[in-house]
C-alpha positions as CSV (number, residue, x, y, z in Angstrom):
1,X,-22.2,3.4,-22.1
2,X,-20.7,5.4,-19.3
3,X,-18.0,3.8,-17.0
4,X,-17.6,4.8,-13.1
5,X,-14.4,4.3,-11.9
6,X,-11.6,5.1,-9.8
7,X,-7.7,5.6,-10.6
8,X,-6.3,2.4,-10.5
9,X,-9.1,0.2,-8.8
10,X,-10.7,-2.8,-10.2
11,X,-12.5,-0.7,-12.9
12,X,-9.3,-0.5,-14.9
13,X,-10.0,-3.6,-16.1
14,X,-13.0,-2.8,-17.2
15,X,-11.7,0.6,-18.8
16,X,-9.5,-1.4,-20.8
17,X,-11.7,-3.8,-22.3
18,X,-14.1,-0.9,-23.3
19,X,-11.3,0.8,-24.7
20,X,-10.0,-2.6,-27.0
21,X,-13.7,-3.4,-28.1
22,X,-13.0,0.0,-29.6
23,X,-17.0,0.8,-28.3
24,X,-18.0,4.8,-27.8
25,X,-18.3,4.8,-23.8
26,X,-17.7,8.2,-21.5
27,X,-15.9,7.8,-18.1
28,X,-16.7,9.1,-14.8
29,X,-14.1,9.5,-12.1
30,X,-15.3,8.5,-8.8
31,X,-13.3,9.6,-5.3
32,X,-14.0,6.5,-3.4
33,X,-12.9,7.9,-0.2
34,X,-15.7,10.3,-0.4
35,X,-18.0,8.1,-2.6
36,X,-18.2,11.5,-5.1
37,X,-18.5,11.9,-9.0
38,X,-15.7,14.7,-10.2
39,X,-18.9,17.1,-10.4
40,X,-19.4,16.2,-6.6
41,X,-22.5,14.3,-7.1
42,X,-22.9,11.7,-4.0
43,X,-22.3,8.3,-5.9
44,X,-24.2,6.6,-3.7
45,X,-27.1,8.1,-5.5
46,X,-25.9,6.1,-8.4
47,X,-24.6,3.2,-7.1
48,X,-26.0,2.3,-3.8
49,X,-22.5,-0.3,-3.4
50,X,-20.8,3.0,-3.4
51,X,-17.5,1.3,-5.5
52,X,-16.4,1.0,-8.8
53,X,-16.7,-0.4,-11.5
54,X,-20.5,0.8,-11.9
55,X,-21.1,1.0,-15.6
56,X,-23.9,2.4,-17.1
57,X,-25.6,0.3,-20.0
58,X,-28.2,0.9,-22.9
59,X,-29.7,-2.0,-22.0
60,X,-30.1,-3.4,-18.7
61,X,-29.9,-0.1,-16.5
62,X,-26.5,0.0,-13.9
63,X,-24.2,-3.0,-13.8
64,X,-22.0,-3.6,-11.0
65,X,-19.3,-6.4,-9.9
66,X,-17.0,-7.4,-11.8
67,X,-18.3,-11.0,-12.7
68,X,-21.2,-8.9,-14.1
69,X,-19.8,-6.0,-15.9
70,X,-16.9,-7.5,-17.3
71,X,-18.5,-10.2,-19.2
72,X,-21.1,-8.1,-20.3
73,X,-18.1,-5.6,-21.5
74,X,-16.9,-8.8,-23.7
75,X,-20.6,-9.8,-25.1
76,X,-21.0,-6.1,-26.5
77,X,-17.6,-6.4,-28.1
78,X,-17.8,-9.5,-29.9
79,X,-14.8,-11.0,-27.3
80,X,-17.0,-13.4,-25.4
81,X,-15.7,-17.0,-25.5
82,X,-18.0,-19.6,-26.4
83,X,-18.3,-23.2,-25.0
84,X,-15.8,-24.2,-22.9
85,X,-13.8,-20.6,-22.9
86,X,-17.0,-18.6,-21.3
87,X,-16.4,-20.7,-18.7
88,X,-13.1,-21.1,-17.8
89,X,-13.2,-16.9,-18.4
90,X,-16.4,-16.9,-15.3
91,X,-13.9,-19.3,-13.2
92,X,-10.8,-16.9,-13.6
93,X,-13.4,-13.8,-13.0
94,X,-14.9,-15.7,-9.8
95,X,-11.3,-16.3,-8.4
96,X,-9.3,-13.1,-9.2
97,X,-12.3,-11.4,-7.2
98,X,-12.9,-13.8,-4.4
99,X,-9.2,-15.2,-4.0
100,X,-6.4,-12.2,-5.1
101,X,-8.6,-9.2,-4.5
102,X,-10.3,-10.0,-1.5
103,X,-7.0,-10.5,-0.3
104,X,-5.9,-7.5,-0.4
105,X,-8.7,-6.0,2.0
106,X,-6.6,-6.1,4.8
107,X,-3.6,-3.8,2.8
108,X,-6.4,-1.5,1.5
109,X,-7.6,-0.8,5.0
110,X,-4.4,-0.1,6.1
111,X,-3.4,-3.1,8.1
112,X,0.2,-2.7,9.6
113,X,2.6,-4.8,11.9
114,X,1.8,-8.4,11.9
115,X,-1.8,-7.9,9.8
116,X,0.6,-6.9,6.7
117,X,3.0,-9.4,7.0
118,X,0.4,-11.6,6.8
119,X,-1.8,-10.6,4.3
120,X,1.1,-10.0,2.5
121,X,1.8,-13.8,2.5
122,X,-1.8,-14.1,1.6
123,X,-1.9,-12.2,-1.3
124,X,1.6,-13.8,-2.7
125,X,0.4,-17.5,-2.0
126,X,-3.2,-16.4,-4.5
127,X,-0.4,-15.5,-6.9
128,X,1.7,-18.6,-6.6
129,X,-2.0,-20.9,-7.1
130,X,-2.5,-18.3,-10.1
131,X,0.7,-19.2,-11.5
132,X,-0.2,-23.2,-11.0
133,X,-3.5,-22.7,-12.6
134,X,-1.9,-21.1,-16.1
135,X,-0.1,-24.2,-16.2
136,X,2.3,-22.3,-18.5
137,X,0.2,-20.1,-20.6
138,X,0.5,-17.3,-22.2
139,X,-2.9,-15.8,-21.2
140,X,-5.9,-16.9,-19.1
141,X,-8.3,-18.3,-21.6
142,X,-7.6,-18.9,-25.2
143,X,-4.8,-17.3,-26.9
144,X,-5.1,-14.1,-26.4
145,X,-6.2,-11.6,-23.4
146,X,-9.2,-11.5,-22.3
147,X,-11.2,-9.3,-19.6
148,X,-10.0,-12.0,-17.0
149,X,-6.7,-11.3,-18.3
150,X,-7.3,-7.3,-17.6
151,X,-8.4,-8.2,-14.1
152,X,-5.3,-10.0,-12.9
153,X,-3.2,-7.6,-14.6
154,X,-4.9,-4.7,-12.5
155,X,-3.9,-6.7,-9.4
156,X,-0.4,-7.2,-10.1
157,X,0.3,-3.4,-10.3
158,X,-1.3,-3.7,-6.5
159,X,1.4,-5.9,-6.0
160,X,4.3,-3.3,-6.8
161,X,1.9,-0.7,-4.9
162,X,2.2,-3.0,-1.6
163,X,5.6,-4.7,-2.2
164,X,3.8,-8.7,-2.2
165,X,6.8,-10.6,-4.0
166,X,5.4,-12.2,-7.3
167,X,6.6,-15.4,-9.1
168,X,9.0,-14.7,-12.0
169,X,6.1,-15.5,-14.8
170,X,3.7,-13.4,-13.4
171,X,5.7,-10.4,-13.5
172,X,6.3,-11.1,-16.9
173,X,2.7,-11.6,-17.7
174,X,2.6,-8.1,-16.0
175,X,5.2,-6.8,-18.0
176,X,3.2,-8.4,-21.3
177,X,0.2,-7.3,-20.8
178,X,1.4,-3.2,-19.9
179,X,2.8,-3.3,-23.5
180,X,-0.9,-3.4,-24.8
181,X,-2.0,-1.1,-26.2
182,X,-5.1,-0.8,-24.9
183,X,-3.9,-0.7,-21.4
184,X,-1.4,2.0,-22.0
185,X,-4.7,4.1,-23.0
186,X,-6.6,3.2,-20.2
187,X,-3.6,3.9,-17.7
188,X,-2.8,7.1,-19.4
189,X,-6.8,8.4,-19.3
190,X,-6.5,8.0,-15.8
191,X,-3.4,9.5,-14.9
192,X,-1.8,5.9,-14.4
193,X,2.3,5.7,-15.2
């Protein structure tokens, strides 16, 4: 497998799932402000959506979005839940992406004045429902992390890039989940503190 990503985007999550399934994958960092490979190949060639993550399979070709590529990340690694955890792990997916990181759009354009207040606000009141939906869990699905769990954690560390003010348990799930290993060697590979 070969992973496309980006320092810090979205495809971190993905990185870090790869790198705990313990799989043999290569990486491929992608400049997203000038949609190029680090040979300088157009990535648009590659992936006509032109972001990350874009992950190259054995099987089925390119995979992109996140609801695709992470679950297929946790089938080929033997951590897809079954039953009634696939599902609530497709739900999480569905609403980090459409909920916390569409929020964000506005901040990642480079919204100022009143637009960053308020999608400041946004983005915070996504973390607040987040918070209510854990109902006091450890992790998102089951008892352990799970590629949902690598997805919200890539958001948070948004949240100290933009200054959105978190609730007390999420910055301790944060804190939690940076103590991984696994994310440690994914932040590290890509020159993440």
């Amino acid at each position: 497998m070969k992973l496309y990503y980006s320092p810090g985007a979205c495809s971190l999550a993905s990185h870090i799932a790869l790198i705990e399934g313990g799989v043999q994958f290569d990486t491929v960092k992608v400049d997203l402000a000038k949609h190029q490979t680090e040979d300088g190949t157009d990535f648009y060639q590659i992936s006509p959506r032109g972001y990350v993550p874009a992950l190259e399979t054995d099987g089925y070709g390119l995979l992109t979005e996140n609801p695709a590529v992470l679950p297929y990340i946790a089938n080929r690694t033997g951590a897809l839940p079954k039953g009634e955890g696939l599902y609530r792990l497709l739900e999480w997916i569905g609403f980090i992406g459409t909920e916390i990181h569409k929020a964000y759009a506005p901040l990642f354009g480079g919204a100022g004045g009143d637009a960053k207040e308020q999608a400041k606000a946004t983005v915070a009141s996504k973390y607040e429902l987040a918070e209510t939906l854990m109902e006091g869990n450890a992790w998102l699905v089951g008892t352990g992390p799970s590629v949902a769990d690598n997805y919200l954690f890539v958001t948070l560390l948004w949240a100290d890039k933009f200054g959105i003010d978190l609730p007390q348990s999420l910055k301790e799930y944060r804190d939690r989940n940076k103590q991984r290993d696994s994310v440690q060697q994914a932040m590290k590979a890509e020159g993440l503190g």
